[in-house]
C-alpha positions as CSV (number, residue, x, y, z in Angstrom):
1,X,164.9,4.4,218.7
2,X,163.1,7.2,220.7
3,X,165.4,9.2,222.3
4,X,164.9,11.9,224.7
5,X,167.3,14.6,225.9
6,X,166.8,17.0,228.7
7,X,168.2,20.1,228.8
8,X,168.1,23.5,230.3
9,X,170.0,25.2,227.8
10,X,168.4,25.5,224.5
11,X,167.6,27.8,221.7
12,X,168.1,31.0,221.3
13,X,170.9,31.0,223.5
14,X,174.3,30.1,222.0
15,X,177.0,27.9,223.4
16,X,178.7,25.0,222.7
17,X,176.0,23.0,225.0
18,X,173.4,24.1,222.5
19,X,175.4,23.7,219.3
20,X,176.5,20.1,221.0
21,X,172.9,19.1,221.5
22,X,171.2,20.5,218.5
23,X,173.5,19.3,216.2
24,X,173.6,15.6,218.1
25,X,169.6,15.6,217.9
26,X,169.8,16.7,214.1
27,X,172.1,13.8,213.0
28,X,170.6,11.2,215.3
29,X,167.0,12.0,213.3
30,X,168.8,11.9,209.5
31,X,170.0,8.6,211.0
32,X,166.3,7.6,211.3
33,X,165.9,8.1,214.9
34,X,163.0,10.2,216.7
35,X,164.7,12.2,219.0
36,X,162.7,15.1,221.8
37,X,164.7,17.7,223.0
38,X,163.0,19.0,226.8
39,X,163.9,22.2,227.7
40,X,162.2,25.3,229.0
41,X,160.5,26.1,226.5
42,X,157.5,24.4,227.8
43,X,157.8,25.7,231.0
44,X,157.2,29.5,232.3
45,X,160.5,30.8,232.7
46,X,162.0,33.6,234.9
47,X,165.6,35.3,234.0
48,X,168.7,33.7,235.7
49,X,169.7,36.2,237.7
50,X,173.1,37.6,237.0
51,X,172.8,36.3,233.5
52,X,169.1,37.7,232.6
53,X,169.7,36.1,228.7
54,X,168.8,32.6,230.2
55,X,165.6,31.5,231.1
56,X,165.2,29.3,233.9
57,X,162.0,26.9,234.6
58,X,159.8,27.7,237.1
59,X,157.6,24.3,238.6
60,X,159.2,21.9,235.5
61,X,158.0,19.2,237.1
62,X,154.7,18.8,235.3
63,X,155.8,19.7,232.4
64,X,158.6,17.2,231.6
65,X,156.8,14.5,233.6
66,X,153.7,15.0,231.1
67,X,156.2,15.4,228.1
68,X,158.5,12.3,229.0
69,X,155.4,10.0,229.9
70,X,153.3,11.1,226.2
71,X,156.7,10.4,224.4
72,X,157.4,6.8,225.7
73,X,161.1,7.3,224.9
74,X,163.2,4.4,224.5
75,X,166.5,6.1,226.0
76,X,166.8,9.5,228.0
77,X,169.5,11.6,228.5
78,X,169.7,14.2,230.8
79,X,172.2,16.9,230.2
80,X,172.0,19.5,232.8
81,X,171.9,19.8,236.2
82,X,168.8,22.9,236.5
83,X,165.3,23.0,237.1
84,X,164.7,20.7,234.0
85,X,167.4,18.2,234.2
86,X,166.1,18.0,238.1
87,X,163.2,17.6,236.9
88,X,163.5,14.8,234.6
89,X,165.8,13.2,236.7
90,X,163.6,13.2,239.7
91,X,161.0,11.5,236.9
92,X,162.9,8.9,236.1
93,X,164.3,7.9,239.7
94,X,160.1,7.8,240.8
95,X,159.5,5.5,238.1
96,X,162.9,3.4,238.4
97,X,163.8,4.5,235.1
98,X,168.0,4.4,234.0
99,X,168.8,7.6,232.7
100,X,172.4,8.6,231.4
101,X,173.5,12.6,232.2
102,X,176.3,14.5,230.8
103,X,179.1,17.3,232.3
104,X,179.4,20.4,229.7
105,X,179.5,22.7,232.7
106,X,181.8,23.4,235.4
107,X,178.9,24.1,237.4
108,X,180.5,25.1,241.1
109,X,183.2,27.5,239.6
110,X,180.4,29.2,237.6
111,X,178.0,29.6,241.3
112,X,181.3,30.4,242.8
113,X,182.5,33.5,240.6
114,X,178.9,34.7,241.2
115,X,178.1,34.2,244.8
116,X,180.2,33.0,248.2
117,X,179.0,29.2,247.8
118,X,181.7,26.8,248.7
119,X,182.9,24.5,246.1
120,X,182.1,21.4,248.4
121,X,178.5,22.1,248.3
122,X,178.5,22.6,244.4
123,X,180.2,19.5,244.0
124,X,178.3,17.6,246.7
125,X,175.1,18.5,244.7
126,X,176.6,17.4,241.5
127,X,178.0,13.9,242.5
128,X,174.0,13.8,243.7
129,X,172.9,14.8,240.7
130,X,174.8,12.3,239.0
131,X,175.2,9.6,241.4
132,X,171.7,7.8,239.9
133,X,172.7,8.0,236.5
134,X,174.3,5.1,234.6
135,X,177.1,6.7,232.9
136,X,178.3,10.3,233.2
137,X,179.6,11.6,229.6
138,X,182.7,14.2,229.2
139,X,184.4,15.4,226.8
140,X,187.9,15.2,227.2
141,X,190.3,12.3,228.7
142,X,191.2,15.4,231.3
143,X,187.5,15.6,232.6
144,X,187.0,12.3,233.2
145,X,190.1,12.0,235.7
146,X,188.7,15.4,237.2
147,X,185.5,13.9,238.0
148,X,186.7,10.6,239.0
149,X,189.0,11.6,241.3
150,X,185.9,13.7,242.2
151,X,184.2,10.7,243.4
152,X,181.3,10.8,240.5
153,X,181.2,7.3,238.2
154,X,181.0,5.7,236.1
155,X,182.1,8.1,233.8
156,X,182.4,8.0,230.0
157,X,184.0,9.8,227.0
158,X,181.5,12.0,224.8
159,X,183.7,13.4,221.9
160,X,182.6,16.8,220.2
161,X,182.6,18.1,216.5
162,X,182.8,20.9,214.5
163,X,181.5,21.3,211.0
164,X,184.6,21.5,208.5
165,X,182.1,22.8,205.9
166,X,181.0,25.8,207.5
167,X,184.2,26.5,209.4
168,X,187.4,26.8,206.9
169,X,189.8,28.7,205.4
170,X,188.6,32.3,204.2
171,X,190.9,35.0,201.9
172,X,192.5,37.1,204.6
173,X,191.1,41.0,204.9
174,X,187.4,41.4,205.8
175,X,188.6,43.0,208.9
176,X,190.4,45.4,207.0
177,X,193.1,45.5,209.9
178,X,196.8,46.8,209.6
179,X,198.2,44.8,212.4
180,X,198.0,41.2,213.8
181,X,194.3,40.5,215.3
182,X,193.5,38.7,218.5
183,X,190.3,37.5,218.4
184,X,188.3,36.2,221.6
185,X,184.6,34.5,220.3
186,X,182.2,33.6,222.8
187,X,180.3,34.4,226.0
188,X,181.4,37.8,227.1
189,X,180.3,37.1,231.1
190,X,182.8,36.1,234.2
191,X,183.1,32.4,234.2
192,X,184.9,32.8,231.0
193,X,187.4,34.9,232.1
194,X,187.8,37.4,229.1
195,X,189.5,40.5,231.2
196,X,193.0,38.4,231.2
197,X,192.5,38.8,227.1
198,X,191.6,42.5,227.2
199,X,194.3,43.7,229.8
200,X,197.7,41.9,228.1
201,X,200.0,43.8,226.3
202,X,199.6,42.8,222.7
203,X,200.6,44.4,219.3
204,X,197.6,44.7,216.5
205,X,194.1,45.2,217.8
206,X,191.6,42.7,219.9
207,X,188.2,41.9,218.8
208,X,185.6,40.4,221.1
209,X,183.0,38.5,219.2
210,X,180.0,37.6,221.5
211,X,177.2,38.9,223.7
212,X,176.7,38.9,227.4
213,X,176.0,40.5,230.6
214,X,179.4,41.5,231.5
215,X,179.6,43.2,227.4
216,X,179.2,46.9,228.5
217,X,181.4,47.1,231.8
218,X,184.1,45.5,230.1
219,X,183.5,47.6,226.4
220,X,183.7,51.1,228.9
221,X,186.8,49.4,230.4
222,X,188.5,49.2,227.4
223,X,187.3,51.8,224.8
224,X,190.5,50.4,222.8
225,X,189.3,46.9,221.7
226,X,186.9,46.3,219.4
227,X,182.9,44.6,220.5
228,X,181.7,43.4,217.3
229,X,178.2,41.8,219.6
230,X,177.3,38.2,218.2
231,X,178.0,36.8,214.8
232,X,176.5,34.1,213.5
233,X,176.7,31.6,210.2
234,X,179.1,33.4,207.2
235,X,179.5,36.3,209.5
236,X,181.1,34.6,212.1
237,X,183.2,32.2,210.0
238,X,184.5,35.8,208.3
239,X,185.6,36.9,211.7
240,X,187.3,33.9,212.7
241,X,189.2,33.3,209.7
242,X,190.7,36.8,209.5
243,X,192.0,36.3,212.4
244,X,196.1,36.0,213.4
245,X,195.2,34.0,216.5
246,X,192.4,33.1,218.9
247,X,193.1,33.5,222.5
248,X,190.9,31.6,224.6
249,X,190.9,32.9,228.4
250,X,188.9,30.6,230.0
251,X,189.8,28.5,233.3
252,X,186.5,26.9,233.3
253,X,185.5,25.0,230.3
254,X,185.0,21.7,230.1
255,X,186.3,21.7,226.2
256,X,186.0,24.6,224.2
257,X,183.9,24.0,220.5
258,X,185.4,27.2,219.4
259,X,188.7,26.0,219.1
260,X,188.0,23.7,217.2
261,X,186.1,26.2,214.9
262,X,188.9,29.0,214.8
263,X,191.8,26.1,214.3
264,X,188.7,24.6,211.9
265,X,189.3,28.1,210.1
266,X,193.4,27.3,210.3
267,X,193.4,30.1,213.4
268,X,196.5,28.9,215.8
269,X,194.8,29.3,219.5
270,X,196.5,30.8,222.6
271,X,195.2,29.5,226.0
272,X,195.7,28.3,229.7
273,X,197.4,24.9,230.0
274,X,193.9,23.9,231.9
275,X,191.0,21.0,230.9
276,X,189.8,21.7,227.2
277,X,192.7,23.5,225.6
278,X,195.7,21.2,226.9
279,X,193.0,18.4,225.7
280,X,192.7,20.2,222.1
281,X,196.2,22.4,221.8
282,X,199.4,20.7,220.4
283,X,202.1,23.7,221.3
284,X,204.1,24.8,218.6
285,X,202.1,22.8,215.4
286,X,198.2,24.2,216.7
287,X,198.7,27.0,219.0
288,X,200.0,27.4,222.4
289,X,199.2,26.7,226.1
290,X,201.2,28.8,229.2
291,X,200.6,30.1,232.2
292,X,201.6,33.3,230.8
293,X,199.0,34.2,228.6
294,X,200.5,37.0,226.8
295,X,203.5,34.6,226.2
296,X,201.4,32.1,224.5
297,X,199.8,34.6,222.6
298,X,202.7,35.8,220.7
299,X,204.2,32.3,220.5
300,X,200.9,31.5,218.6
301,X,201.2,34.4,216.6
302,X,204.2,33.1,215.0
303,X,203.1,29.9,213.8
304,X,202.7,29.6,210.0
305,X,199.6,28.9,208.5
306,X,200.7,25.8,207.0
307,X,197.3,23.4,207.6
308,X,198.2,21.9,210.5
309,X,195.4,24.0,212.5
310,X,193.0,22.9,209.7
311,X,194.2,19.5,209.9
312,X,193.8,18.5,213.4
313,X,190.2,19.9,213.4
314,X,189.6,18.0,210.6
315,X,189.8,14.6,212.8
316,X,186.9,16.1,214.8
317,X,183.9,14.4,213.6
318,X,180.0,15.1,214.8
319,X,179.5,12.3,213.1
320,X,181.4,9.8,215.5
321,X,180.8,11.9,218.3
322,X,176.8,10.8,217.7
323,X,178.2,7.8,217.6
324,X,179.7,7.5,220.6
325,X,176.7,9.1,222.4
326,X,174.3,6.8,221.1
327,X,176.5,3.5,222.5
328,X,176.3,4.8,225.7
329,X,172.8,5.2,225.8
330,X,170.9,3.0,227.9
331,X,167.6,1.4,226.3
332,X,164.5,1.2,228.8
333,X,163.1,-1.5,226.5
334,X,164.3,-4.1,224.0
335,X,168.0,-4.0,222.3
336,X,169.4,-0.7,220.8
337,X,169.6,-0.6,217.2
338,X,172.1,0.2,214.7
339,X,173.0,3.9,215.5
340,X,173.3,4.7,211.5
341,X,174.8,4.8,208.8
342,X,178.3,3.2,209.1
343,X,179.7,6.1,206.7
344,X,180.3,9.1,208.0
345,X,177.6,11.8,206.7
346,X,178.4,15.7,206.8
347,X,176.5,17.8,209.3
């Protein structure tokens, strides 16, 4: 099967979006599939402003509608809501093609921590947005109430992964730290909320483990925790591992692939009781949710390390996750077939 999928976030940048999709593309071609990924790297790009790391198409129409038409794709799937998504969306409503979308982003929060745009509008362009496509995918039984009650539909479940192979169980000290360490990884920028980490009370040390445009206000803000910049492949999964838990600030995710990667490393996670960790955080066994961050924190911080992080991340397949994408896929030709192999394979 041919299978497009539309994006504006793509390599280099790194998020759970991009790991999601890569990684989706990647086992969907070992299954013998030819999959395109559209993004704007065939368009000329400006920097998004306020985030200058992301590249936003300028005039994507041409580009994807020239791209789309040469591929003769047998599904597409359009997985964001910017200049390319719009674009390919708008291509396939001119040519009355179905198209199914996904939700990774809480799109309106994100505009709204940035600029004085009313939810309503946000949320009356996304219901747009997604109003044409067949399905709507999310990842978490939490979402797709959100988004119903919302008014979008149909809506569909679109579980996520994480790769057990890369992301275990490491001998504890390549830190080299006396006391217990917190460990944020991800996005160092507002939407993700990282300042109620930094300010709480905490014994030990905190780490911060990303890259982003809010990195050097917060690092001069607080002198006292550690800005490691990003980490990637053996590095990373060294970080992770050493630490005593992961606190996960964010209010606006729609799931949270990290998690999954630091419990995936048998890391118990403290978080917000909101959509992605109370989907993913079992209190007292995997971590701990609570309005009270700090609270959670040190509840998390005495958990054992006894495998039952490790465990649950364990049932998190990529594998079935493809799986699950690729049923909900809607063929412009013909019958689907088989999405692959029946036994799971290892990403």
């Amino acid at each position: 099967m041919r299978i497009a999928i539309v994006t504006d976030a793509w390599r280099p940048q790194v998020n759970g979006v991009v790991t999601t999709l890569s990684t989706t593309a990647e086992i969907l071609g070992a299954w013998g599939h030819k999959v395109q990924v559209l993004s704007p790297e065939a368009c000329k790009t400006v920097p998004c402003p306020t985030y200058p790391e992301i590249p936003l198409a300028l005039n994507a129409g041409g580009a994807i509608k020239r791209q789309l038409a040469a591929f003769e794709p047998d599904a597409i799937h359009i997985a964001t809501e910017g200049p390319v998504g719009l674009a390919a969306r708008r291509y396939c409503v001119s040519n009355g093609l179905d198209f199914t979308s996904s939700y990774h982003t809480r799109f309106p929060e994100y505009v709204r921590l940035r600029a004085p745009v009313p939810l309503s509008w946000s949320y009356a362009y996304m219901r747009w947005f997604h109003a044409r496509a067949i399905r709507t995918l999310v990842s978490t039984a939490t979402m797709e109430r959100e988004l119903t009650e919302r008014g979008f539909g149909p809506v569909a479940r679109w579980t996520r992964g994480v790769d057990t192979q890369r992301f275990q169980p490491r001998e504890r000290g390549f830190l080299n730290e006396a006391g217990p360490v917190f460990m944020y990884v991800g996005r160092v920028a507002v939407e993700k909320n990282i300042e109620a980490f930094l300010t709480l009370d905490l014994p030990g040390v905190k780490y911060v483990v990303g890259d982003g445009p809010d990195r050097a206000a917060l690092e001069a803000r607080h002198p006292e925790v550690k800005f490691t910049g990003v980490k990637l492949g053996e590095a990373l999964v060294q970080h992770l591992a050493d630490a005593d838990v992961f606190v996960f600030p964010s209010l606006t995710d729609t799931f949270g692939l990290v998690i999954l990667e630091a419990m995936a490393c048998g890391v118990p996670v403290a978080a917000f009781p909101v959509t992605g960790p109370k989907d993913l955080v079992t209190n007292g066994k995997t971590g701990h949710t609570d309005h009270d961050l700090r609270k959670a924190a040190l509840q998390a911080l005495e958990l054992p390390r006894d495998g039952q992080c490790r465990a649950y991340a364990e049932a998190y397949s990529w594998q079935n996750g493809c799986r699950e994408f690729y049923g909900h896929l809607e063929p412009l030709r013909g019958v689907k077939e088989a999405p692959g192999p029946l036994v799971a394979m290892e990403s």
